[in-house]
KEKE-3310 file (N, C-alpha, C; in steps of 0.2 Angstrom, whole numbers, plus 5000, padded with zeros to 4 digits):
npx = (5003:4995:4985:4982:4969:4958:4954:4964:4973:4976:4972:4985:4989:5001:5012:5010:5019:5015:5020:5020:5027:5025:5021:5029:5029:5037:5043:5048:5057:5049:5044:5033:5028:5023:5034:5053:5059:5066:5065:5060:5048:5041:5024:5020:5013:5005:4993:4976:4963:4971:4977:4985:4995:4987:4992:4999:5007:5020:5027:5031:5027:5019:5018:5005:5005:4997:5007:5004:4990:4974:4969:4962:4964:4960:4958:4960:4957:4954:4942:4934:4931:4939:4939:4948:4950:4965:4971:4978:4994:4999:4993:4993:4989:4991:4998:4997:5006:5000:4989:4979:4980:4974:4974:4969:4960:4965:4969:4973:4989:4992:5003:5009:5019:5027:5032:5042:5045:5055:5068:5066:5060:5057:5053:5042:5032:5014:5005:4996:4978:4970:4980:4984:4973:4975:4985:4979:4971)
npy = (4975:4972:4981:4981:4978:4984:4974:4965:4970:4962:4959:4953:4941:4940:4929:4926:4924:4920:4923:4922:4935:4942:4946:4942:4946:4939:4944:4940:4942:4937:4927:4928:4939:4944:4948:4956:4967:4981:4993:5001:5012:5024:5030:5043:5053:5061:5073:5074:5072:5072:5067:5056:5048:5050:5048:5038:5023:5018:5007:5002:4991:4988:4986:4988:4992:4994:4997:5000:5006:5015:5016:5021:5013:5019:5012:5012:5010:5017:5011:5004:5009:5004:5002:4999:4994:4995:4987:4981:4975:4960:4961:4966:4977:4973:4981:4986:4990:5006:5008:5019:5028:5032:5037:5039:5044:5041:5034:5042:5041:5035:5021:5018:5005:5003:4993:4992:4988:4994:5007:5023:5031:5046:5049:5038:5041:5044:5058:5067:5066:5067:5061:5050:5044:5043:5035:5023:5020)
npz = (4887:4903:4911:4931:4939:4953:4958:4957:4966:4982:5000:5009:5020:5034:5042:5059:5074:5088:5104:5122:5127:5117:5099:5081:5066:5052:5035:5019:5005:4989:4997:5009:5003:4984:4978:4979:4991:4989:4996:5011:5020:5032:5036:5047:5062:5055:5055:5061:5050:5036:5024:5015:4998:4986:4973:4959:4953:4941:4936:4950:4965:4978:4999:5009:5025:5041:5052:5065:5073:5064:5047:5030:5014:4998:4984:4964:4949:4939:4933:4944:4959:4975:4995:5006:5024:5034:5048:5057:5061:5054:5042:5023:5013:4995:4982:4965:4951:4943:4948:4955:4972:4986:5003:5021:5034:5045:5062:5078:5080:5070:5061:5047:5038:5023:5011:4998:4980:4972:4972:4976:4964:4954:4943:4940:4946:4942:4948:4944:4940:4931:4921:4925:4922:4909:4906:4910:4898)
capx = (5005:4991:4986:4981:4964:4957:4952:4971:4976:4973:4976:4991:4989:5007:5011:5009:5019:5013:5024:5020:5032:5024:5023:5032:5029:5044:5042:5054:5056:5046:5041:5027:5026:5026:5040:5059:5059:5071:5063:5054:5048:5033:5023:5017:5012:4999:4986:4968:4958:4973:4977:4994:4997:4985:4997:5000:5016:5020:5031:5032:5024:5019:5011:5005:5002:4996:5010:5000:4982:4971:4967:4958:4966:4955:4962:4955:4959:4949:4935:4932:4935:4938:4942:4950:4953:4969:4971:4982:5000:5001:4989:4996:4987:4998:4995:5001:5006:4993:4983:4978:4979:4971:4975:4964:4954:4971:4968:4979:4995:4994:5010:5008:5023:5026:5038:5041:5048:5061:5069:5064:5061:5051:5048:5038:5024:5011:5003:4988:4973:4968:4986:4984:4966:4976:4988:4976:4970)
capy = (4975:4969:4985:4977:4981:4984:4965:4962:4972:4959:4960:4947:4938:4938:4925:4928:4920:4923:4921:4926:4942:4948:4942:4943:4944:4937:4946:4939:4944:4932:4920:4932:4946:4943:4954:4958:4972:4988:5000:5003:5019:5022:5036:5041:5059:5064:5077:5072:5075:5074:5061:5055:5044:5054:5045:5029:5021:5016:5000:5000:4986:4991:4980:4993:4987:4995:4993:5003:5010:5010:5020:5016:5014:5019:5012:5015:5009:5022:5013:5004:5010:4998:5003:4994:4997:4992:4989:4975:4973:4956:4960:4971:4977:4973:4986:4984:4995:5009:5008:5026:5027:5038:5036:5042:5039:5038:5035:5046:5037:5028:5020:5015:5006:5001:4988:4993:4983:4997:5012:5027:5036:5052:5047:5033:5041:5049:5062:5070:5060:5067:5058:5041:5040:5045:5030:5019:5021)
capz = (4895:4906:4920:4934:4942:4960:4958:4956:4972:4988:5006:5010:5028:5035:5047:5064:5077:5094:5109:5128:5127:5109:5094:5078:5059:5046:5030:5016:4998:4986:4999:5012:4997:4979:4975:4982:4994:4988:5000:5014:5022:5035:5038:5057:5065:5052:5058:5059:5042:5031:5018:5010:4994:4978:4964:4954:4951:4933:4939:4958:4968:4987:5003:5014:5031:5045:5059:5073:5073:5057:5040:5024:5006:4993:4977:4959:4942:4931:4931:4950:4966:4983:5000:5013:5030:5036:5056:5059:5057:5050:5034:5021:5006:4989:4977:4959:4947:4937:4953:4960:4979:4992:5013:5023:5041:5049:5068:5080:5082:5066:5058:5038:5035:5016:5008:4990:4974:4969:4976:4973:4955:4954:4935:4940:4949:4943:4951:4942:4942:4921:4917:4928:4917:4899:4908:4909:4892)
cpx = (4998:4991:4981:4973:4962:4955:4959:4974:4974:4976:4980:4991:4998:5008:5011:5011:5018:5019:5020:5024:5029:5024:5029:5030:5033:5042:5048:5055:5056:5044:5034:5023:5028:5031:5046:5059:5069:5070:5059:5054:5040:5030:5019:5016:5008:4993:4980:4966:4963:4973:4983:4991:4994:4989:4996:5005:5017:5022:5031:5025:5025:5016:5014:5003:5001:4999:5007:4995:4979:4971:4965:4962:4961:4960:4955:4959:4958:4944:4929:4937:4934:4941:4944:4955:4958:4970:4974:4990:5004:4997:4994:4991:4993:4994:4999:5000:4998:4989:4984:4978:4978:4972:4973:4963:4960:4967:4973:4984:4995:5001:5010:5015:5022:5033:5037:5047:5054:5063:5066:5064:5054:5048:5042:5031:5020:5004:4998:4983:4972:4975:4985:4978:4968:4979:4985:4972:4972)
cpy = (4975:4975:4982:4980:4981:4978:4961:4963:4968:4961:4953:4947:4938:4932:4931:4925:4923:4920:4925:4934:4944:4943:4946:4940:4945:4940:4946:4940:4938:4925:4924:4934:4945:4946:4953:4966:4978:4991:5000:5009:5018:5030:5037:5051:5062:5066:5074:5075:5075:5066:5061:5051:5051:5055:5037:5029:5017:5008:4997:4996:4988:4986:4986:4989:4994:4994:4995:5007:5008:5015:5016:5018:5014:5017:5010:5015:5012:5021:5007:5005:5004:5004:4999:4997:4992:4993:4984:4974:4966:4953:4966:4971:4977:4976:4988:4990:5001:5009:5016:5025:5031:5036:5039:5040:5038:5039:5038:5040:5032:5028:5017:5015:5001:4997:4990:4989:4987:5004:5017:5032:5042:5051:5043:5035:5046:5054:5067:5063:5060:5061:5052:5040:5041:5037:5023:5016:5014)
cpz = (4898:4913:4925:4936:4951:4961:4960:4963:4979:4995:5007:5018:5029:5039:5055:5069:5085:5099:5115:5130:5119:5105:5088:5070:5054:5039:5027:5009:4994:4988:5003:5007:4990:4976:4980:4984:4991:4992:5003:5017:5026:5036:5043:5058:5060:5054:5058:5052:5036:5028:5014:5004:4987:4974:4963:4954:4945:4933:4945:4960:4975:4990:5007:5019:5037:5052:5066:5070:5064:5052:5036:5019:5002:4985:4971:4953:4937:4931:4939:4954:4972:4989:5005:5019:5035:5045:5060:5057:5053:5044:5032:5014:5000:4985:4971:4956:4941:4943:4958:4967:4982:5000:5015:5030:5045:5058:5071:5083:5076:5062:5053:5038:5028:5016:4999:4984:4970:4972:4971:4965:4954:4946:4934:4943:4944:4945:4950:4939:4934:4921:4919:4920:4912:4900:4906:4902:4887)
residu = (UNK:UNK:UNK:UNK:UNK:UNK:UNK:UNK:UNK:UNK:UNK:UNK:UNK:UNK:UNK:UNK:UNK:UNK:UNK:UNK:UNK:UNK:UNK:UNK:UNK:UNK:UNK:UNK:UNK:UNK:UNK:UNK:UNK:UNK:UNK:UNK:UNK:UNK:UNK:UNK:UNK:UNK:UNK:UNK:UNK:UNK:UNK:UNK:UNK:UNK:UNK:UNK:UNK:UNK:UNK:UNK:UNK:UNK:UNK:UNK:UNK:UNK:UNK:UNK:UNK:UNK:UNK:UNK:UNK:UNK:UNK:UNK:UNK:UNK:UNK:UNK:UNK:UNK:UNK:UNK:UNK:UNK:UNK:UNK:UNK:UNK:UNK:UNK:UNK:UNK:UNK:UNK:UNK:UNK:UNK:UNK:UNK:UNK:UNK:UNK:UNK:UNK:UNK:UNK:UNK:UNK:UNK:UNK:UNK:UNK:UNK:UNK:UNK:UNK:UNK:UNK:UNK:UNK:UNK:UNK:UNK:UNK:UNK:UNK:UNK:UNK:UNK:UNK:UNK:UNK:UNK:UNK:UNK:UNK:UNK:UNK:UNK)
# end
């Protein structure tokens, strides 16, 4: 099996259609985002200086997007790291399986919401760093 790298992981431009009242971004499964959405979930009202994600997923395929304000994804496959700073609602980063993630830098009022490839399975993640890198192996 083929674990992907932080080379493998891109940002995906969604479209963007602008209207005078707003715009609006169509996100469709395996036509915007390689994958079929099973789940989505956002996270919003996180304090200054903390940090969500610190796991890997064995299977699950995510596109994180920034739907308001900004933060940085640190992602890391054992042996490089990237960051990127996500600050636009019609990019999202895709983040493939085996790939560690860290969130960070949130602005006040920011809104991470995620589209994920499966619903949830607490067997699927995991959540110490020594195991991700045995994982990786």
């Amino acid at each position: 099996m083929h674990k992907a790298t932080v080379f493998d992981c891109n940002i995906i431009h969604l479209p963007k259609i602008y209207r005078t009242a707003g715009s609006i971004t169509p996100v469709q499964n395996n036509i915007e985002i390689p994958f079929s959405i099973k789940r989505i979930y956002y996270l919003y009202d996180i304090p200054g200086g903390e940090g969500r994600g610190a796991h890997a997923h064995k299977n699950l395929e995510q596109l994180v997007i920034a739907a308001s304000g900004s933060f940085d994804i640190t992602i890391d496959d054992g042996r490089n790291k990237k960051t990127v700073n996500l600050n636009r609602p019609y990019m999202g980063l895709h983040i493939k399986p085996y790939i560690w993630r860290d969130i960070s830098n949130f602005s006040s009022g920011a809104i991470t919401f995620v589209l994920a490839s499966s619903l949830y399975a607490s067997e699927d993640y995991i959540r110490d760093y020594d195991e991700f890198l045995n994982f990786r192996k």
